[in-house]
N, C-alpha and C positions, 0 to 999 in steps of 0.2 A: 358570810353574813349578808340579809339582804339590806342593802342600800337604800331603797324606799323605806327602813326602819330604821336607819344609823340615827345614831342618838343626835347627832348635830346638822343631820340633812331636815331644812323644814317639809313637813307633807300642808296640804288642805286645812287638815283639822289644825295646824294651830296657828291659822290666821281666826280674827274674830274674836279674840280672846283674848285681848290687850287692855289691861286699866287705860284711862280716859288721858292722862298726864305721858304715858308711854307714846300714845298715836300723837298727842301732839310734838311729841319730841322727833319722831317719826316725819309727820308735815313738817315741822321748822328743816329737818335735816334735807328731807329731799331739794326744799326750797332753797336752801343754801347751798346745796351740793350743788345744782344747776344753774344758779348763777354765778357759785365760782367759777365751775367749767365753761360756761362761756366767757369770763373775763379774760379765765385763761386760753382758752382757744383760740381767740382776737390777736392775744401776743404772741403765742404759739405760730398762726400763719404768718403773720407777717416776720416775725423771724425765721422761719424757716424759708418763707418763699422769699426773702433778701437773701438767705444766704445761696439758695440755689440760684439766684440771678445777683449773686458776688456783690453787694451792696451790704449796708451794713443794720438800717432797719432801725425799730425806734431805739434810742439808746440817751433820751433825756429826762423821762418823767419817772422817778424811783428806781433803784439799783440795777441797773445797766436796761434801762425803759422798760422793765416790768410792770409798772402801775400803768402804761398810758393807757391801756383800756380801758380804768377806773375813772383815769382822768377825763379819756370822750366818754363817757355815759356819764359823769357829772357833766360835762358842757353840755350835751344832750339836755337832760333834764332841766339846764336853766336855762335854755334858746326862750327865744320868746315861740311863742305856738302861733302860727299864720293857719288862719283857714280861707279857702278861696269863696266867692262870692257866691260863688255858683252850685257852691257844696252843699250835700242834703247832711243836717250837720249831727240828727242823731245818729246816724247811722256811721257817718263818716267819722264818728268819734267811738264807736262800739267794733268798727272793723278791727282797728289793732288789736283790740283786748280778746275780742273774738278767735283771732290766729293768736294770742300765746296761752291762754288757760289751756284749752288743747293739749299745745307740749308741756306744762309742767303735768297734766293728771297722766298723760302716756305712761310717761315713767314711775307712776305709784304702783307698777305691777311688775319693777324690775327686780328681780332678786340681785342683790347684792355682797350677799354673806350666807353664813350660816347661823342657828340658833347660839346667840348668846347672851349675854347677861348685862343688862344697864339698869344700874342701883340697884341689884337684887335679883331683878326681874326677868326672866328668861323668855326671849324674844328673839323671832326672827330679822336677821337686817333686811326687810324688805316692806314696803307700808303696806301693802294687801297683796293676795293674789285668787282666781279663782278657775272655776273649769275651763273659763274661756278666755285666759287672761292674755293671750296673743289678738287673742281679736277684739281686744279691747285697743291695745295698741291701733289695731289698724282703722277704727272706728274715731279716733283723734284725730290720727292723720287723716283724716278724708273731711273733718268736722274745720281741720284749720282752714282748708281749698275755700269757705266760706268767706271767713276774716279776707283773705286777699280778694276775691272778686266782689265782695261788697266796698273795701277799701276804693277798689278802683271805680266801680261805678257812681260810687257816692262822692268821689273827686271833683265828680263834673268838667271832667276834662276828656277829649279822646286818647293821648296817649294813655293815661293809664288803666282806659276802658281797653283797650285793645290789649295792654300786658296782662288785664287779671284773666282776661278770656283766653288766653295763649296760655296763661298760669293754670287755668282748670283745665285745658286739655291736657295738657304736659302732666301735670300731679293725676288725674283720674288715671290717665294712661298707664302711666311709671304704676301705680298703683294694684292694678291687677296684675303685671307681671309680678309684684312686690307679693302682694297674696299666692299666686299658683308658686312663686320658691318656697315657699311653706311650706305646704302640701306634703311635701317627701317628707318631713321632717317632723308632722302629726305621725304618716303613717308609722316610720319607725319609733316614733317617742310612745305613740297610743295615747295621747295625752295633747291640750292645748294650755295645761298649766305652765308656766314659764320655771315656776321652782322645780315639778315634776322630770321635765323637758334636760332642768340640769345634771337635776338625781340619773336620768335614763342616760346621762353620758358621765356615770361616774368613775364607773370600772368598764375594764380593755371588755372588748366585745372578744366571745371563747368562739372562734372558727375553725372548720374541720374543712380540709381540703384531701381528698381524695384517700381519707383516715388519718391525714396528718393534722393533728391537735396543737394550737397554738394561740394564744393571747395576741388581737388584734387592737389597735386603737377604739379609741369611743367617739371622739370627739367627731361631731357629722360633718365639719370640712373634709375630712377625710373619705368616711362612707357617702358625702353626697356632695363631692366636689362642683357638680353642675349647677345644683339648686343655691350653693355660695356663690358663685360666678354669676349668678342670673341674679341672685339679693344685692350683689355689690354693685352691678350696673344701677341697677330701679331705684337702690335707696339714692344714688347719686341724684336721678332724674327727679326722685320724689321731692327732694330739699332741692332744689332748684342752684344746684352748685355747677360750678365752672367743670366739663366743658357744657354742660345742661341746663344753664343760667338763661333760658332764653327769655322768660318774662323780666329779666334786667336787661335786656340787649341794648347798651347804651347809641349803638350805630344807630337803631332803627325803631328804638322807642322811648327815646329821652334817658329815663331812668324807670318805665316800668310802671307796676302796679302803683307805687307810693313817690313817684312824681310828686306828687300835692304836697306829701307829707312832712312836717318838719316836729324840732323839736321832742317832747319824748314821748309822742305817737309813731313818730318815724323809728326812735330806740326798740318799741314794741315791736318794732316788724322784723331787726334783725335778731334781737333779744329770741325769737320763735323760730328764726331761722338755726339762730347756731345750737339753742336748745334741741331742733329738731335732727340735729347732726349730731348731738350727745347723744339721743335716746334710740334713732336707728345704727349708730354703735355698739351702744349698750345692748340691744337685742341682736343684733350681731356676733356678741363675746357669747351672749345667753343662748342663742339657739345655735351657735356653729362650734365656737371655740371652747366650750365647758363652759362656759359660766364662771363664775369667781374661784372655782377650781383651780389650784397650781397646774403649771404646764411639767410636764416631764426634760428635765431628769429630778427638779425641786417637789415635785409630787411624792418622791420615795420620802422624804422626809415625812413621819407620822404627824408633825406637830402644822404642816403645809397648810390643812384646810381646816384647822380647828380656830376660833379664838377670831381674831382682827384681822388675822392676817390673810383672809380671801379678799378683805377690803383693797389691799394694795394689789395681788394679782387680777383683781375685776378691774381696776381704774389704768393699770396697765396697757390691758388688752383693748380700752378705750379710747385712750392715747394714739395706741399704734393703728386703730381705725380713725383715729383725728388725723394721724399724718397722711393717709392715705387717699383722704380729701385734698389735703393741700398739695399732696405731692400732684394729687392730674389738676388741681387749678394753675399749679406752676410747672404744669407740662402741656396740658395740652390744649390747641387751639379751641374756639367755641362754635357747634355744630352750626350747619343751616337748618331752619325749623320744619322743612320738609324732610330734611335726614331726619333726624331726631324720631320724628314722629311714626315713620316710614321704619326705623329700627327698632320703635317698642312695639309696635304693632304686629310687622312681617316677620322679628325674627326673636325678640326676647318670647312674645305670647303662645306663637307655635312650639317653639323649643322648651318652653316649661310646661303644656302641654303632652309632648312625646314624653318629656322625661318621667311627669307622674302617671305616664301608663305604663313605665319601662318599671321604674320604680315598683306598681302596684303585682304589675305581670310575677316580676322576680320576687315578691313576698309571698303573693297565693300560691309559686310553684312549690316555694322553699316549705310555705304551711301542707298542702295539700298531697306532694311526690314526695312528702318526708326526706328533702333531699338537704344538705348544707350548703352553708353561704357560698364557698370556695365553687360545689358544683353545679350552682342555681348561676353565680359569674361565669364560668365558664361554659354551659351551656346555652345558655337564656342570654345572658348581658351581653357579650361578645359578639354572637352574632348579631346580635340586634345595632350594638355599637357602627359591627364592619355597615351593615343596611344605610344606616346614614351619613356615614361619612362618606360613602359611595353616592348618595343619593346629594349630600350638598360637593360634594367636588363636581359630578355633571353638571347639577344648577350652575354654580361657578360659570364652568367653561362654557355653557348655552347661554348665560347674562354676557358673559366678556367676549363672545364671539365675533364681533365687531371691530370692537378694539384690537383684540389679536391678530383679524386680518389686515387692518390697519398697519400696525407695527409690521409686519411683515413687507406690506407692501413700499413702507419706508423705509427696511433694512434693504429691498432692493433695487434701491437707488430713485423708487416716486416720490416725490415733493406733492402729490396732490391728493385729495381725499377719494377713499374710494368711492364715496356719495357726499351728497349734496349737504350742506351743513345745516342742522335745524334750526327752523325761526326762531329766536328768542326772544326779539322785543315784537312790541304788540304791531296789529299793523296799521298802515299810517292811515291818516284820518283827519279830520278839522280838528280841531282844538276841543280841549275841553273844559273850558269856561269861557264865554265873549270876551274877558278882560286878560286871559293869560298869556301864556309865553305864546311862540312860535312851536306848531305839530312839527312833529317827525320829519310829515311831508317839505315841511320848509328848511329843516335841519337843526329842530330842536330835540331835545331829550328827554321822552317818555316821560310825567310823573302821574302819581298816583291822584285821585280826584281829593282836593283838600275840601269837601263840601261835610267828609263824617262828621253828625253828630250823636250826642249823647241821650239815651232816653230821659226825657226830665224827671222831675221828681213830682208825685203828687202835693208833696209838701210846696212845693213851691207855689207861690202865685204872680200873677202877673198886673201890672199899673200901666193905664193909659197917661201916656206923656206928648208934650208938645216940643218943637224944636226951641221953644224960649226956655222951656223945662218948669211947664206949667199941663197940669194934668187936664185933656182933653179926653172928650168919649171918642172912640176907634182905633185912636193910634196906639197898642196894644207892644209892647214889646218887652220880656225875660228882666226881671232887675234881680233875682237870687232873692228879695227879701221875700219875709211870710209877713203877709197881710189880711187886710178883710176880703173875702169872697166878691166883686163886684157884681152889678148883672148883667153887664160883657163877657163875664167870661161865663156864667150860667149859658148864656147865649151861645157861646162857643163850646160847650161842652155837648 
């Protein structure tokens, strides 16, 4: 039978075609689906990252600290709201809302089930989908990178001008390697439909290996093990999670983009965060691991994928990409922002690169030499495999060459470098401000020039004041309020 007509697999045609009371039940549901899962994600980490670092985690607010996540987004929402003086304040009040609309629409093109029946009504679980409903996804996430850099610049502060701009490197960057692990995964689906994409990993893939006939897996973690390994790094970078948190880097930039932020414009910012770790989960299950699809050996069961029950195998497979957030936030330490940056660029971008030529090479041979999967792998994929892992073990040893002779010359018995060790702080100089510390030269400790500031806001205006705090013409200086135009500042414009 074919799959793209199973009575309960949705196609294209039957989005669009929901009574008016269906869709809304649809928006209520997505809306609640995703702010349950971040409630529950909230207590999700911190219990699990207590128990991996043998603590015990919340355990006061509803049965065995279950609600306290309910409980801080109610104190959230009743903080009192501080905004800073200096703030451009439409904007700096549209930033949050800007980064979560984003993540709730992302996921109106998640499939989540299959055709079923609510009061009657025979309906897909999924709120829409369409030809290009992956890159609608991706077109979210890039629409949120706004919310945070408007956020920060409308703070009026430098710290968290310099986390939203570290925040749009980091997000654009992660970004396109996030798109090219795609790639492989149109060519084999022939589709960017997300429900299509599920359908195309329904049934085992039929492989013929040097005339031996046999039922392969479907599911593309498997067929495209690289382009998974290259989406689980990016989506990490892309939601700005530990060890990739660098626009939170609390050493070096207070707290980041939302510094300023308090009360439940702040709740907004993490509200879009954890939502944004739901829905590259979600697409995750949906383009790697089947989709709502039972996993095997519960897939023999006929009754697996019909009815509700894909609902509890898709939320599953969610889960187990929740934990695997927490697990590297409670494992691993947080990058420097030159690694980071240096990692998506030089080696995630190249590498998914070669893979969708290797990728495209082994489908045209397979189309074209009329040859099978098993002898398009073995001829084409293999060698091409041995080419690069030959090609990065030399890089390897010609970057580590150094090092290696190093070590060497320590294991035989020199305490001294074999060259000269490189400058790392700046070199010494006068001071850099009349009033500051002691330079280098004198024996003090490099710092960075505290002079940055913030582009202003046009909204803002400025009042001539005196030092008794009586307004004088010329003495011109920043007070954050909006006022009348004067003709000082005409003058200065």
């Amino acid at each position: 039978m074919n799959v793209w007509a199973a009575a309960d697999q949705p196609t294209l045609e039957d989005f669009g075609n929901d009574v008016w009371w269906i869709v809304l039940i649809k928006i209520v549901g997505v809306f609640g689906v995703l702010v349950a899962m971040t409630l529950f994600a909230i207590v999700f980490e911190r219990k699990v990252v207590a128990r991996m670092q043998q603590r015990i985690g919340p355990n006061r607010v509803g049965p065995r600290g279950y609600l306290q996540s309910l409980a801080d987004g109610l104190k959230l929402a009743f903080k009192e709201d501080i905004m800073p003086a200096m703030a451009d304040k439409p904007v700096y009040f549209l930033a949050p809302v800007i980064a979560t609309i984003p993540a709730f629409v992302a996921f109106s093109v998640i499939p989540m089930g299959p055709v079923v029946s609510i009061f009657g009504e025979q309906t897909p679980l999924q709120l829409t989908d369409a030809p290009i409903g992956v890159l609608i996804i991706l077109a979210m996430s890039a629409m949120g990178i706004y919310g945070i850099v408007l956020g920060g610049w409308a703070s009026g502060s430098t710290y968290p001008l310099l986390g939203s701009l570290r925040s749009a490197a980091q997000m654009i960057s992660y970004e396109i390697a996030m798109g090219l692990s795609l790639v492989a995964v149109f060519l084999y689906a022939g589709t960017m439909s997300t429900s299509e994409i599920v359908a195309a990993q329904a049934d085992g893939s039929q492989l013929s290996f040097f005339g031996w006939e046999f039922t392969g897996p479907s599911w593309y973690v498997v067929l495209l093990p690289v382009s998974f390994v290259i989406y689980a790094i990016a989506v990490v970078g892309e939601t700005n999670r530990a060890p990739f948190d660098l626009p939170e880097a609390e050493s070096e930039l207070v707290g980041g983009f939302h510094t300023e932020y308090s009360s439940l414009k702040f709740a907004l910012f993490f509200l879009a965060e954890y939502i944004n770790m739901v829905t590259v989960s979600a697409l995750a299950a949906t383009l790697f691991l089947g989709g709502w699809r039972a996993p095997w050996p519960i897939s023999i069961w006929d009754g697996a994928n019909t009815g509700w029950w894909p609902l509890l195998w898709f939320f599953l497979k969610v889960v187990v990409a929740l934990f695997v957030f927490i697990w590297l936030r409670g494992t691993l330490p947080r990058l420097r922002y030159d690694q980071f940056m240096r990692f998506g660029w030089k080696v995630l971008v190249p590498v998914s690169l070669v893979w969708i030529l290797v990728v495209a090479t082994m489908r045209a041979v397979s189309r074209e030499a009329e040859l099978s999967a098993g002898e398009v792998a073995f001829y084409v994929g293999v060698p091409i495999a041995v080419v690069l892992l030959l090609g990065l073990w030399l890089a390897g040893r010609a970057g580590h060459r150094d090092t290696r002779l190093a070590a060497v010359e320590a294991a035989a018995g020199s305490n001294h470098p074999t060259s000269t060790e490189p400058e790392v702080l700046p070199p010494a100089g006068a001071r850099r401000q009349p009033s500051g510390g002691p330079s280098r030269a004198e024996g003090g400790f490099p710092v960075p020039p505290m002079d940055l500031t913030v582009p202003p806001s046009p909204r803002l205006r400025r009042q001539p004041v005196s030092t008794g705090g009586e307004p004088v013409p010329g003495a011109v200086v920043g007070t954050g309020r909006r006022g009348a135009t004067t003709s000082e500042e005409d003058g200065d414009a």
